[in-house]
C-alpha positions in Angstrom: 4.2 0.2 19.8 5.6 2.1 16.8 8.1 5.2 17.7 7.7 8.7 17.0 10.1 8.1 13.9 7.8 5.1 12.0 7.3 6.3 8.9 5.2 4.7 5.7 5.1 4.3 2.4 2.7 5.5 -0.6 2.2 3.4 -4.1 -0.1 3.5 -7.4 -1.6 0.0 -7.4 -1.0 0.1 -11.5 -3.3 -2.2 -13.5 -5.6 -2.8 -10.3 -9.1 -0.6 -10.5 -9.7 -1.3 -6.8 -9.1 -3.0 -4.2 -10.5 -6.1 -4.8 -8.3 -6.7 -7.9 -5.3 -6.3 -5.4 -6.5 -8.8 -3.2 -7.2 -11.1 -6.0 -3.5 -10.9 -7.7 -1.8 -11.6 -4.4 -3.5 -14.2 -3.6 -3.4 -15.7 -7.3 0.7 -15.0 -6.4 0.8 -16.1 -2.9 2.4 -19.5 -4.1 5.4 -18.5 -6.2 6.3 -15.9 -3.1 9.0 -16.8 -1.1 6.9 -17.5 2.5 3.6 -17.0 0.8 3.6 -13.8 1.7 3.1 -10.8 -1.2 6.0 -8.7 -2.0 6.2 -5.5 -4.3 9.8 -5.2 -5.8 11.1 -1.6 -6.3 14.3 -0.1 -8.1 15.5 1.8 -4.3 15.6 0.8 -1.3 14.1 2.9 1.2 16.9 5.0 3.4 14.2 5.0 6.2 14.0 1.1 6.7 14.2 1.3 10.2 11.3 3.3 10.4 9.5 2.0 8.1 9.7 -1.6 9.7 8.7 -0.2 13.3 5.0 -0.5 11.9 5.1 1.4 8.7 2.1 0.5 6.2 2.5 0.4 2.3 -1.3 2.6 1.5 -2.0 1.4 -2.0 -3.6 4.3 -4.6 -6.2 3.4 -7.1 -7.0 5.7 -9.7 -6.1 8.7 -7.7 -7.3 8.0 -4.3 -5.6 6.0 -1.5 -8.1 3.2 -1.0 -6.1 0.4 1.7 -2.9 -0.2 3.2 -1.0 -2.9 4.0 1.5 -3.3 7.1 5.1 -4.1 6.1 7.1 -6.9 7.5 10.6 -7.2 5.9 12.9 -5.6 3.4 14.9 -8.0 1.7 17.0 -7.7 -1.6 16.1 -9.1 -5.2 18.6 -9.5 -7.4 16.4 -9.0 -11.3 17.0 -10.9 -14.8 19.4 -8.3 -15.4 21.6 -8.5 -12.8 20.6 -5.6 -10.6 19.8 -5.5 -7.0 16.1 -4.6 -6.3 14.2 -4.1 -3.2 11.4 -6.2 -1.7 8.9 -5.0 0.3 7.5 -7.6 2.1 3.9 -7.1 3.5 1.3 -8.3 6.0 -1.2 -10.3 3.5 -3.8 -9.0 5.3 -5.5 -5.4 3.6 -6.8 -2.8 5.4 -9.3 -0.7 4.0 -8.9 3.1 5.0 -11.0 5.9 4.4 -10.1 7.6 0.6 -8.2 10.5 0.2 -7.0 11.6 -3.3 -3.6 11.7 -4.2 -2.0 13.0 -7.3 -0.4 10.8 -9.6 3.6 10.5 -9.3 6.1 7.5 -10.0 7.6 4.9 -7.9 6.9 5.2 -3.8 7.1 8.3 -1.3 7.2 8.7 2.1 4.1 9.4 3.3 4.5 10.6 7.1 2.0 9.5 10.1 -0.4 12.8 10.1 -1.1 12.3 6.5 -1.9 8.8 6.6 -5.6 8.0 6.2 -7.6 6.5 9.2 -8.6 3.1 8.5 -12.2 2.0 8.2 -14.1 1.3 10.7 -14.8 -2.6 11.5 -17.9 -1.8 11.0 -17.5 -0.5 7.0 -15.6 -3.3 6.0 -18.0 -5.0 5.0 -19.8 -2.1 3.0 -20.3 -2.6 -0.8 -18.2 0.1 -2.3 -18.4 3.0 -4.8 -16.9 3.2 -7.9 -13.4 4.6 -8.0 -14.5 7.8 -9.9 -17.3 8.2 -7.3 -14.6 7.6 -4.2 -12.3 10.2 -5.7 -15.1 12.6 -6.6 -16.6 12.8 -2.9 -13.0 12.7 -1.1 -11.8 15.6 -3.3 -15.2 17.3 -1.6 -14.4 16.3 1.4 -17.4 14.2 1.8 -15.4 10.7 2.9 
């Protein structure tokens, strides 16, 4: 059971229009990852690794509105081309779809504490088609989703 402290993280999913295209380009990576298991490498290191490996989540945002998650597993360092020491964050291959809720755009990851997380779908959605990412962020912003 995660402790009062767990913590998660927040990330654009650059490049990706939904979901489906995040699925698609771990999997086509799965391979070439140490483990099989995807990874998204990041300049910092997060201060709150403890936390954020007592059950934190990475929640993915695509064009504006958090669309999944995906639990982390490990933390481990990267050294780059260039010589510097990166982080990577390890995660669960499985993705969980949660319900949208917009977020404004920023740059690398945030903390993103347990009340502001987004519940995830119900079993019973996951299998829903789904609506177009303008459409998502249009009806969360209303409150709709």
């Amino acid at each position: 059971m995660a402790s009062e402290a767990q913590c998660n993280l927040v990330k654009l999913c650059v490049g990706a229009e939904g979901v489906e295209d995040l699925a698609a380009w771990q999997a086509g990576r799965a391979a070439a990852e140490p483990g099989g298991l995807p990874r998204h490498v990041t300049r910092m290191w997060p201060k709150r690794a403890a936390d954020l490996l007592d059950g934190g989540s990475l929640y993915w945002v695509f064009r504006g509105v958090i669309l999944a998650r995906q639990r982390v597993v490990a933390l481990e360092p990267v050294d780059g081309e260039d010589g510097i020491r990166r982080c990577a964050i390890v995660l669960d291959p499985a993705i969980v779809r949660t319900r949208p809720v917009p977020r404004r755009p920023f740059q690398g990851w945030r903390y993103l504490a347990r009340e502001e997380c987004p519940l995830d779908l119900p079993d019973e959605r996951e299998a829903d088609d789904f609506l177009p990412p303008e459409l998502d962020r249009a009806l969360a912003e209303l409150g709709v989703l």
